[in-house]
DOMARDREN-219142 format. One record per residue (C-alpha): residue in one letter; y, z, x; residue number from 1. Coordinates in pm, whole numbers, plus 50000, padded with zeros to 5 digits. Layout:
<sites>
+----+-------+-------+-------+-----+
| aa |    yy |    zz |    xx |   i |
+----+-------+-------+-------+-----+
|  A |     Y |     Z |     X | NUM |
...
+----+-------+-------+-------+-----+
</sites>
This chain:
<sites>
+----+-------+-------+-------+-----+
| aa |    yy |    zz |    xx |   i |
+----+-------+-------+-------+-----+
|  X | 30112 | 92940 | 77530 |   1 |
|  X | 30155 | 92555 | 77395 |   2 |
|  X | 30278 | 92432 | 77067 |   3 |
|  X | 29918 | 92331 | 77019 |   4 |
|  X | 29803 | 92737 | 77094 |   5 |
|  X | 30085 | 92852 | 76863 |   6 |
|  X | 30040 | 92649 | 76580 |   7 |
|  X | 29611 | 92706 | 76559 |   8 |
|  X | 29727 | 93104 | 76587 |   9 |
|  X | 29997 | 93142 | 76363 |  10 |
|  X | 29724 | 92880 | 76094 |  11 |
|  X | 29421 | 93092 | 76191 |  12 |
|  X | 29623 | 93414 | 76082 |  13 |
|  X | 29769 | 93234 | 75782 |  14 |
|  X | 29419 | 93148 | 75668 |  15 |
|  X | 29349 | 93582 | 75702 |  16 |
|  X | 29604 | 93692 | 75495 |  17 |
|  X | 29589 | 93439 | 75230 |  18 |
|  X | 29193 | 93540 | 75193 |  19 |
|  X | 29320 | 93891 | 75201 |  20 |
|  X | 29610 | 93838 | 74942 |  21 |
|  X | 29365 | 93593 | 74689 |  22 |
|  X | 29094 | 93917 | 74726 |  23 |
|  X | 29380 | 94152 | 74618 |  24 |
|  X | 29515 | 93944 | 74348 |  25 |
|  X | 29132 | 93913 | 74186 |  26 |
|  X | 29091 | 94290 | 74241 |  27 |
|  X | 29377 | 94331 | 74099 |  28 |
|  X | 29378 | 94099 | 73757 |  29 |
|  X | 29008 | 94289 | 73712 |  30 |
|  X | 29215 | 94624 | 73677 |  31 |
|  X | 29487 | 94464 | 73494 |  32 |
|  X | 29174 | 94345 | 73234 |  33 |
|  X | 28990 | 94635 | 73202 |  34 |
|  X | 29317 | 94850 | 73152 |  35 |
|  X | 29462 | 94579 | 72871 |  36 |
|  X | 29089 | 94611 | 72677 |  37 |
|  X | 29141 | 95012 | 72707 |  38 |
|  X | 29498 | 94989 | 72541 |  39 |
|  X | 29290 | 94734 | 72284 |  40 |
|  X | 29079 | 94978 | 72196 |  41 |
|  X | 29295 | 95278 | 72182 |  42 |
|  X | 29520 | 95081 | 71952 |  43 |
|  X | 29226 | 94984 | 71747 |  44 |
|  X | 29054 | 95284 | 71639 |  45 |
|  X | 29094 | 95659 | 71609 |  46 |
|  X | 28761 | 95735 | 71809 |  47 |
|  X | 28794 | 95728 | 72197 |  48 |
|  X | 28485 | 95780 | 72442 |  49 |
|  X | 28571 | 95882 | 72794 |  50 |
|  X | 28915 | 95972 | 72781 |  51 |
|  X | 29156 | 96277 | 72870 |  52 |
|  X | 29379 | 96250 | 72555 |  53 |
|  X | 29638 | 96009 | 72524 |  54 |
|  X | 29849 | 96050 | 72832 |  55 |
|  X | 29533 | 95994 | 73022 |  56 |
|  X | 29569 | 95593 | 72908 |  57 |
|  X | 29942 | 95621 | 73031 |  58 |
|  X | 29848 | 95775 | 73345 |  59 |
|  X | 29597 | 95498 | 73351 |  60 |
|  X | 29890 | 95227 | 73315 |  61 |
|  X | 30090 | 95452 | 73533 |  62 |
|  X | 29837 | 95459 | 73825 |  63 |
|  X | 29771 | 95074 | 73807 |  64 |
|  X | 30139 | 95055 | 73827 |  65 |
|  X | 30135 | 95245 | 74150 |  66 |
|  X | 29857 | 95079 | 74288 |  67 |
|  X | 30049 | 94740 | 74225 |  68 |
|  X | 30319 | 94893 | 74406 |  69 |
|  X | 30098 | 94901 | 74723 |  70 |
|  X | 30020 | 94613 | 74699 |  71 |
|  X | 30366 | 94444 | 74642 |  72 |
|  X | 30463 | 94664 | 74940 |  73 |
|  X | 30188 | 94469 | 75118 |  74 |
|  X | 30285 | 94157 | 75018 |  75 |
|  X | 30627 | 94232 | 75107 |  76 |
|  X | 30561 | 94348 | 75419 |  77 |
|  X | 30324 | 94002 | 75437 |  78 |
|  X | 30670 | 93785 | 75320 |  79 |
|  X | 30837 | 93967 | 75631 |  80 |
|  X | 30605 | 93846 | 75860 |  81 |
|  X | 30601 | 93449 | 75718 |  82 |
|  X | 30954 | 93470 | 75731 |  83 |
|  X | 30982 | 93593 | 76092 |  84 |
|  X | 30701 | 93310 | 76229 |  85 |
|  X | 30914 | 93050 | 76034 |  86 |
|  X | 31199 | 93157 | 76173 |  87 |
|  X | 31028 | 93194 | 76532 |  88 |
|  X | 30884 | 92842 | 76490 |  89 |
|  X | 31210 | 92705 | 76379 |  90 |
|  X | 31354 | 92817 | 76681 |  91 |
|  X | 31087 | 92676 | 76879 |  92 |
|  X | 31172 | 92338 | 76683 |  93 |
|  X | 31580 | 92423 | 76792 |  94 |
|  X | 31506 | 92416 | 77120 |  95 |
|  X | 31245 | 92128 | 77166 |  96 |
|  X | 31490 | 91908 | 76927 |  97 |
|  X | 31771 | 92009 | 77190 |  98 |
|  X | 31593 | 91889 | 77462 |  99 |
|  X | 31524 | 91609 | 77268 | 100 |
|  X | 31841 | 91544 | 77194 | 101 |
|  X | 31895 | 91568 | 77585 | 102 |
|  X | 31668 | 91346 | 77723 | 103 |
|  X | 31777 | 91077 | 77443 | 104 |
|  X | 32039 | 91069 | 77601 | 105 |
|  X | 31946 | 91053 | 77956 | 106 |
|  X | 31687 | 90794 | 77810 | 107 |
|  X | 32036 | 90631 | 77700 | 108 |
|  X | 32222 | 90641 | 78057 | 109 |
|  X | 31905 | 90508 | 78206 | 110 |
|  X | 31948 | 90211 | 78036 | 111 |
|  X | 32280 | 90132 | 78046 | 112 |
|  X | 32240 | 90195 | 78423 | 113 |
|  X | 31914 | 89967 | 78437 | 114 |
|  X | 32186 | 89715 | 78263 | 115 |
|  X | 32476 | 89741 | 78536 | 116 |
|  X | 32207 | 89721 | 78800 | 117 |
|  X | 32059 | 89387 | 78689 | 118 |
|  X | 32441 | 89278 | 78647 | 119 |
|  X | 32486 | 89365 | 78996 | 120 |
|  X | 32182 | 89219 | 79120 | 121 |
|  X | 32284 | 88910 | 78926 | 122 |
|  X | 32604 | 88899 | 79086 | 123 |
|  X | 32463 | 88924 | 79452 | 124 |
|  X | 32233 | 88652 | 79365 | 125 |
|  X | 32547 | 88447 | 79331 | 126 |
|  X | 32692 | 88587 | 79604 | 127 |
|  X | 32430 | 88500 | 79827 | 128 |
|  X | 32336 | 88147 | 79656 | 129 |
|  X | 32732 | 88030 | 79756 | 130 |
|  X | 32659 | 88183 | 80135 | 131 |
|  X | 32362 | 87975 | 80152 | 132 |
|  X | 32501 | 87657 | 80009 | 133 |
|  X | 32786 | 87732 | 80273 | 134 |
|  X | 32495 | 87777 | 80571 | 135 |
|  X | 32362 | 87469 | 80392 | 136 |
|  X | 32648 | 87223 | 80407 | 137 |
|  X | 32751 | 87394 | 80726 | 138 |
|  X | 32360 | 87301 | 80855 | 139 |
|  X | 32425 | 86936 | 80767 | 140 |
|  X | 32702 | 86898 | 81037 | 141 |
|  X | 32584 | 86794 | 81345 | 142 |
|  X | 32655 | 87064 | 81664 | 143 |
|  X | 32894 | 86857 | 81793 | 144 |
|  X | 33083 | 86818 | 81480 | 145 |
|  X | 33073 | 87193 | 81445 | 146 |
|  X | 33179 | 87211 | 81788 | 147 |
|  X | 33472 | 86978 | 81765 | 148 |
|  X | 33586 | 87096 | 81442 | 149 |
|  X | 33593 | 87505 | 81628 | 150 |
|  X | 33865 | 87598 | 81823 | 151 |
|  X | 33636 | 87722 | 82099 | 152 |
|  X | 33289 | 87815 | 82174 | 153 |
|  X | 33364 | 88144 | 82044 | 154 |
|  X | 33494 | 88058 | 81704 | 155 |
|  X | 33124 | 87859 | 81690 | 156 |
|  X | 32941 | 88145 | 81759 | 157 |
|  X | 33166 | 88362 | 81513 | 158 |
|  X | 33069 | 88160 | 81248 | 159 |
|  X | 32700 | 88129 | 81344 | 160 |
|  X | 32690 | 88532 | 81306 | 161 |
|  X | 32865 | 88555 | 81034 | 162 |
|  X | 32656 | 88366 | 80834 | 163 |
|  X | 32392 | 88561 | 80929 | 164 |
|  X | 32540 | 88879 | 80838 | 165 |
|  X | 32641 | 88832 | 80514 | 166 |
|  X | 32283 | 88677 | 80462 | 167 |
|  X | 32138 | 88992 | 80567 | 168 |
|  X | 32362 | 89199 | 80425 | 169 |
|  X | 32322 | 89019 | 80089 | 170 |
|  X | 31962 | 89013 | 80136 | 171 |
|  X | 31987 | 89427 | 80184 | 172 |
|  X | 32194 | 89501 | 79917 | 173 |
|  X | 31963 | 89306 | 79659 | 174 |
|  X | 31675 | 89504 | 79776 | 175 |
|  X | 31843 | 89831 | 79723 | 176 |
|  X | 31938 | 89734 | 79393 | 177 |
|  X | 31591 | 89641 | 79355 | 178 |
|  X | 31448 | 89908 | 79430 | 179 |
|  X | 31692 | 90172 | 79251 | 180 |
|  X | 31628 | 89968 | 78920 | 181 |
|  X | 31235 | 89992 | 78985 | 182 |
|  X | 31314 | 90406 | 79042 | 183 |
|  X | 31524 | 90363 | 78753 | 184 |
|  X | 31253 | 90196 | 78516 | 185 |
|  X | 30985 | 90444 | 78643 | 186 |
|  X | 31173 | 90745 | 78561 | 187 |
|  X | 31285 | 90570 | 78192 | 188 |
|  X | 30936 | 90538 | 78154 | 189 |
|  X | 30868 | 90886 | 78249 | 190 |
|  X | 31170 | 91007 | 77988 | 191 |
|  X | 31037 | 90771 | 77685 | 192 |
|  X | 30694 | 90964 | 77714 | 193 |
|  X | 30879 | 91249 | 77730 | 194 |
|  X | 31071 | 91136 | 77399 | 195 |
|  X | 30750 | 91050 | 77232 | 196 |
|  X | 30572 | 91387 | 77318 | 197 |
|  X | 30871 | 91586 | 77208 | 198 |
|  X | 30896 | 91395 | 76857 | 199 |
|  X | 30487 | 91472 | 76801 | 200 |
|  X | 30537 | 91823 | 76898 | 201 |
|  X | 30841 | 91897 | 76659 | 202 |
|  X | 30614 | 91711 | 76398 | 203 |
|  X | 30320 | 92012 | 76474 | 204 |
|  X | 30612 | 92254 | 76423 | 205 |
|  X | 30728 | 92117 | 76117 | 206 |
|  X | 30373 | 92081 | 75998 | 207 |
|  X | 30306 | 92440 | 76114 | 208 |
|  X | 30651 | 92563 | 75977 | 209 |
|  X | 30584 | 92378 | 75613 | 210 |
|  X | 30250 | 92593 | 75576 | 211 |
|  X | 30430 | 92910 | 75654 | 212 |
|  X | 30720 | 92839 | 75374 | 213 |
|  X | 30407 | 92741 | 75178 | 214 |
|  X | 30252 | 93086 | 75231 | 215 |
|  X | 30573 | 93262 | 75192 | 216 |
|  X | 30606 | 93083 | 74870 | 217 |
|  X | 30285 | 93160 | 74689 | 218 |
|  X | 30334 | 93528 | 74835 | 219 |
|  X | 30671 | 93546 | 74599 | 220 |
|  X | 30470 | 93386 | 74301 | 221 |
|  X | 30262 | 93692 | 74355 | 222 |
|  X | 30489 | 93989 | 74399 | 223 |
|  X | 30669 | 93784 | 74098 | 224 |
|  X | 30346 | 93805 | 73871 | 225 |
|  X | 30262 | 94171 | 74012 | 226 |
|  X | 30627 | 94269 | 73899 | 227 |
|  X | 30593 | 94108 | 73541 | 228 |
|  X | 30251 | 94313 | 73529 | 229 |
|  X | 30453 | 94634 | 73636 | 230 |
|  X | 30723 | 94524 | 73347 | 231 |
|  X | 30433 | 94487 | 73056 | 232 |
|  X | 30267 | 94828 | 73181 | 233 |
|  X | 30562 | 94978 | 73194 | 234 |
|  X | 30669 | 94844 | 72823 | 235 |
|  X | 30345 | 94947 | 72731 | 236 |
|  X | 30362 | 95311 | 72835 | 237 |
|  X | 30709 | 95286 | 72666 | 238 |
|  X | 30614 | 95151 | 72342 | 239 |
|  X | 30254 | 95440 | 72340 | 240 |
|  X | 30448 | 95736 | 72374 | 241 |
|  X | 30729 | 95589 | 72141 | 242 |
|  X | 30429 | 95549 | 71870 | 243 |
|  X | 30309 | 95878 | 71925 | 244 |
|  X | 30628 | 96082 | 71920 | 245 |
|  X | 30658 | 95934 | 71613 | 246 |
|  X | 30350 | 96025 | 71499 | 247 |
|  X | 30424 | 96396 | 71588 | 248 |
|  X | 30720 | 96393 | 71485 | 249 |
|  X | 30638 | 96643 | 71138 | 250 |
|  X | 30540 | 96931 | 71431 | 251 |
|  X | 30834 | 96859 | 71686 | 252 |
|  X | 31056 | 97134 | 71501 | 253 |
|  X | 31323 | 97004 | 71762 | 254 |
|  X | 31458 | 96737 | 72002 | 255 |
|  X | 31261 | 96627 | 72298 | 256 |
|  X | 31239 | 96849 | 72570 | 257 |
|  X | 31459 | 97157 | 72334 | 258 |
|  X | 31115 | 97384 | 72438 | 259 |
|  X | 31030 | 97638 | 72734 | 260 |
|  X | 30840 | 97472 | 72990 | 261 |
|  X | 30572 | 97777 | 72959 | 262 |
|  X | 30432 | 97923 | 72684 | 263 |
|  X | 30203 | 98093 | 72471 | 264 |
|  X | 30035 | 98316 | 72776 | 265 |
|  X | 29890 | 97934 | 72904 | 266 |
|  X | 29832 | 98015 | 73257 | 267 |
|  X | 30097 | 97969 | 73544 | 268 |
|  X | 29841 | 97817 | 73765 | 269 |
|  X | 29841 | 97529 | 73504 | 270 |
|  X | 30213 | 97577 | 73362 | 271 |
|  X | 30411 | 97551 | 73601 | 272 |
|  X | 30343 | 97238 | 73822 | 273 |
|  X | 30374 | 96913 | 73695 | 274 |
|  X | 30216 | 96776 | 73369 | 275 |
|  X | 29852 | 96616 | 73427 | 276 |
|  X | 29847 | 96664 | 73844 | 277 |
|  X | 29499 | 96928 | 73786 | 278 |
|  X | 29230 | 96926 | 73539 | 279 |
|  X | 29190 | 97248 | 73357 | 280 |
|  X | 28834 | 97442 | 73312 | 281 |
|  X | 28699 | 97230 | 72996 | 282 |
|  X | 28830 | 96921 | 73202 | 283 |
|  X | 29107 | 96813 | 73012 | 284 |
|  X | 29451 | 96779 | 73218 | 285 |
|  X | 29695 | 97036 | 73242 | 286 |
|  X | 30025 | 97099 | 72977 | 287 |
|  X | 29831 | 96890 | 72667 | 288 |
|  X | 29829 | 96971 | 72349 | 289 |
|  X | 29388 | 97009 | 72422 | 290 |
|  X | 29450 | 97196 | 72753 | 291 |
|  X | 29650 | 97487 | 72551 | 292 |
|  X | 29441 | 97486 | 72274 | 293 |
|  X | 29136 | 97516 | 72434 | 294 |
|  X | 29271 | 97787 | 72658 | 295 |
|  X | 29382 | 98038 | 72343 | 296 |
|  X | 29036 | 97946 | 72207 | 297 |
|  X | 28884 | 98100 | 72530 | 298 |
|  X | 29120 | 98343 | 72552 | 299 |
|  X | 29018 | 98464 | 72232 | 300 |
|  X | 28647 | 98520 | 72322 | 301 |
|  X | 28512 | 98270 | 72145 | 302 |
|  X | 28324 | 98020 | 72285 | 303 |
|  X | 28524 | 97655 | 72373 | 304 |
|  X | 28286 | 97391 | 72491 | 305 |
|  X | 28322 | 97196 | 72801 | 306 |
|  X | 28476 | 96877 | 72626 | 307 |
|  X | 28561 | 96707 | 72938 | 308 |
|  X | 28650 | 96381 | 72896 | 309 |
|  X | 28662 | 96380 | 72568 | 310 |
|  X | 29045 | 96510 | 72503 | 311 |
|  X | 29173 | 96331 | 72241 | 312 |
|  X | 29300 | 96537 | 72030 | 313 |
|  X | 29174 | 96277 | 71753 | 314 |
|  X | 28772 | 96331 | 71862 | 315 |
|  X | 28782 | 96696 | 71826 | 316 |
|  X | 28700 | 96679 | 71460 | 317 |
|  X | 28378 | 96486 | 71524 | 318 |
|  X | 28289 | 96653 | 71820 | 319 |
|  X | 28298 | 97000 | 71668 | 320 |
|  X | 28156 | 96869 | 71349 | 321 |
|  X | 27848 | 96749 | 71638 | 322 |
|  X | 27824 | 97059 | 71777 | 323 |
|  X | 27796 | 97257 | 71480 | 324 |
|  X | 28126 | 97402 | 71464 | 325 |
|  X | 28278 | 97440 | 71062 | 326 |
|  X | 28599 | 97209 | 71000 | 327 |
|  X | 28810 | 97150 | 70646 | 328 |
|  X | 29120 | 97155 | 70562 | 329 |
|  X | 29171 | 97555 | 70467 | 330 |
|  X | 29382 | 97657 | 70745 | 331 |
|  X | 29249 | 98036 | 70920 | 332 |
|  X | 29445 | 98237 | 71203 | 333 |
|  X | 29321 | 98139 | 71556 | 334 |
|  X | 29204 | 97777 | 71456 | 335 |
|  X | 29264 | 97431 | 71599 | 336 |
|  X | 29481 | 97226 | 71357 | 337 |
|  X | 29407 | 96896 | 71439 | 338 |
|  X | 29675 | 96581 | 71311 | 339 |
|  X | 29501 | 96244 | 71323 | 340 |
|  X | 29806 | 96062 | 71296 | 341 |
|  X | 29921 | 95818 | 71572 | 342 |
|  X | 29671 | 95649 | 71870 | 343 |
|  X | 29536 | 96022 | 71990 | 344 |
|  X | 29636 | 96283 | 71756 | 345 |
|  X | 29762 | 96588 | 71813 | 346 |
|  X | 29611 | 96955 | 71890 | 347 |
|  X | 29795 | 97296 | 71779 | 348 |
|  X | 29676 | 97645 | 71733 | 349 |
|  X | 29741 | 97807 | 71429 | 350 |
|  X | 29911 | 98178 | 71474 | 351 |
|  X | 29920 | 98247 | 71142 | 352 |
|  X | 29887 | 98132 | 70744 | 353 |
|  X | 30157 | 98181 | 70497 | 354 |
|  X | 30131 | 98255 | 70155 | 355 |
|  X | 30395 | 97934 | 70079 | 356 |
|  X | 30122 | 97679 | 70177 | 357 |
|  X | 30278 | 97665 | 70559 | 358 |
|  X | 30174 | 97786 | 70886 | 359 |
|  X | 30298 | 97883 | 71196 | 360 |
|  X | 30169 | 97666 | 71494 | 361 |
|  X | 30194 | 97698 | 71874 | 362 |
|  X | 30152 | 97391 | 72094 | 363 |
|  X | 30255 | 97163 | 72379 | 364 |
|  X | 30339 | 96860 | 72457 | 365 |
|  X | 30394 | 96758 | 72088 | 366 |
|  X | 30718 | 96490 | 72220 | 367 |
|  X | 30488 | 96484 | 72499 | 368 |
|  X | 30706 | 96641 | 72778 | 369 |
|  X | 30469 | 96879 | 72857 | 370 |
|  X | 30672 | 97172 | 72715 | 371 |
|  X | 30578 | 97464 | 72481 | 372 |
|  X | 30728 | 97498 | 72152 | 373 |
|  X | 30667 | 97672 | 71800 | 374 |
|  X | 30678 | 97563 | 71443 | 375 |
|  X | 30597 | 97624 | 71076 | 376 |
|  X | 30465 | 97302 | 70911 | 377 |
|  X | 30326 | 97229 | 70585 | 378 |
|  X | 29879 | 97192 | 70553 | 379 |
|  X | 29947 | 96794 | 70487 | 380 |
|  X | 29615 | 96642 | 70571 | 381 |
|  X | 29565 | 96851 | 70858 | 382 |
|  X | 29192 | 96912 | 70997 | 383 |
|  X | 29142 | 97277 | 71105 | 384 |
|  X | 28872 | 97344 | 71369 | 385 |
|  X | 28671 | 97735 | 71282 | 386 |
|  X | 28565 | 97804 | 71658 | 387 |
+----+-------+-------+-------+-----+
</sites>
């Protein structure tokens, strides 16, 4: 494969995963949106349509966290694979810059040699111009004075040849030099293009090499913005359950997590896995404050509606008051006490009333660990559901 091939093939797939990453970014922002305006709305009024009490908005914030994740593992995973065609292209541009390197510097020796050559050539030239001045003034004395000034026949003819010999030999020489210069120039030629081609193909892979750190740079910006998004839900989640823990705090009767896990004859099959992983049978998740509730309502024989996504603990009031069931504030055995207080309220069941103005409460999940615990708390302003 050329430069050329590499470079439209390593673009062309560039071009793929930055459609794919700018689709999952916009998918993305959408959920980050639409789960911001949920938090809006939780924080801004008691009523809540559509949700499974108030750790369903965490596990919303929770599951956009995790579905970040993917994506930054994606992304990551995208980072590895810029990385490794920058570094495969830089190594391409390594090895065409050493061979640039190396035919510079033939490109070099050729022309120094091209230089000693012409020297050389000049200096036979010389050579040969003072043999043929010699032949000359040599041709302007007459045979006999030639003759005469030999001291035979045979130093004559001596002479004769070897003035002809070092003409030709002269004459040979040049041509060889000649033509070892013209081999000389040819293959200079032949290097320089050389030269020029390798400079315009480390100039693709730079080109091709700048796009990938490109790429590899607005990937970062993204698992950078995807992490800060993480951060805030994260902070959110943090700062929601703080505010509601708060809010419960009057019911608590203990630290966080001083309870039993189970509780309360709430059913193992719902107890004792982890907190929201199943929807119970008035669809409401499993180990809430609603989930228990509506269980020792239906335990009881009387009739709990299918509130299913409708589980804050703040809506029961209004939905009971909409289907007809009695609520005040005069506490009975076996009712719902219902605490308004905080983004999504809180559910217990009342086991029994004392004659003090207190009760005695079961519930879970009031410091919203999922765990069972007891209390006996004062009426307050607490609703109380007659199912």
């Amino acid at each position: 494969m050329t430069a050329h091939d590499i470079i439209r093939v390593s673009v062309s797939k560039n071009k793929q995963l930055m459609t794919k990453s700018l689709n999952l970014t916009s998918d993305y922002k959408l959920r980050g949106l639409l789960v911001v305006a949920a938090i809006a709305v939780v924080l801004g009024g008691t009523h809540l349509a559509h949700a499974d009490q108030f750790d369903d908005q965490i596990n919303a914030l929770k599951a956009q966290n995790a579905s970040t994740l993917g994506v930054l593992n994606g992304l990551e995973s995208q980072a590895s694979s810029y990385q490794g065609q920058i570094d495969a292209l830089q190594a391409q541009i390594d090895a065409v810059q050493a061979q640039l390197n190396a035919n510079l510097a033939q490109q070099d020796s050729l022309q120094q040699q091209i230089v000693a050559d012409q020297q050389q050539i000049d200096l036979k030239k010389q050579q040969l111009g003072a043999t043929i001045k010699s032949m000359y003034i040599d041709g302007q004395t007459s045979t006999i004075e030639q003759l005469a000034s030999s001291k035979d026949l045979s130093d004559y003819v001596d002479k004769e040849e070897f003035h002809t010999a070092v003409q030709n030999q002269l004459d040979a020489k040049i041509k060889d030099i000649a033509n070892l210069q013209s081999q000389l120039q040819k293959k200079k030629v032949e290097v320089d293009q050389l030269v020029t081609d390798e400079k315009t193909q480390n100039d693709q892979l730079g080109s091709a090499q700048s796009q990938q750190n490109q790429l590899l740079a607005f990937n970062e910006g993204q698992q950078s913005a995807y992490n800060a998004q993480i951060s805030a839900n994260s902070s959110q989640i943090a700062k929601l359950r703080a505010a509601q823990i708060a809010a419960n705090a009057r019911f608590s009767g203990g630290a966080v997590g001083s309870g039993p896990t189970c509780g309360g004859g709430y059913p193992a099959k719902w107890c004792e896995i982890p907190q929201d992983s199943v929807i119970d049978d008035w669809g409401m998740y499993n180990r809430e404050c609603v989930s228990y509730t509506a269980f020792r309502v239906a335990e009881s024989g009387r009739n709990m509606p299918y509130w299913g996504g409708r589980g804050n603990a703040n809506q029961w009031v209004s939905d009971a008051q909409s289907a007809g069931i009695p609520v005040d504030h005069n506490p009975q055995a076996g009712d719902v006490a219902i605490s308004l207080a905080g983004a999504f309220g809180h559910a217990m069941y009342v086991e029994s009333v004392n004659g003090n103005g207190t009760i005695n409460i079961s519930q879970y999940n009031v410091n919203l660990d999922g765990r069972y615990s007891t209390n006996t708390i004062s009426v307050g302003n607490l609703y109380f559901i007659h199912f």
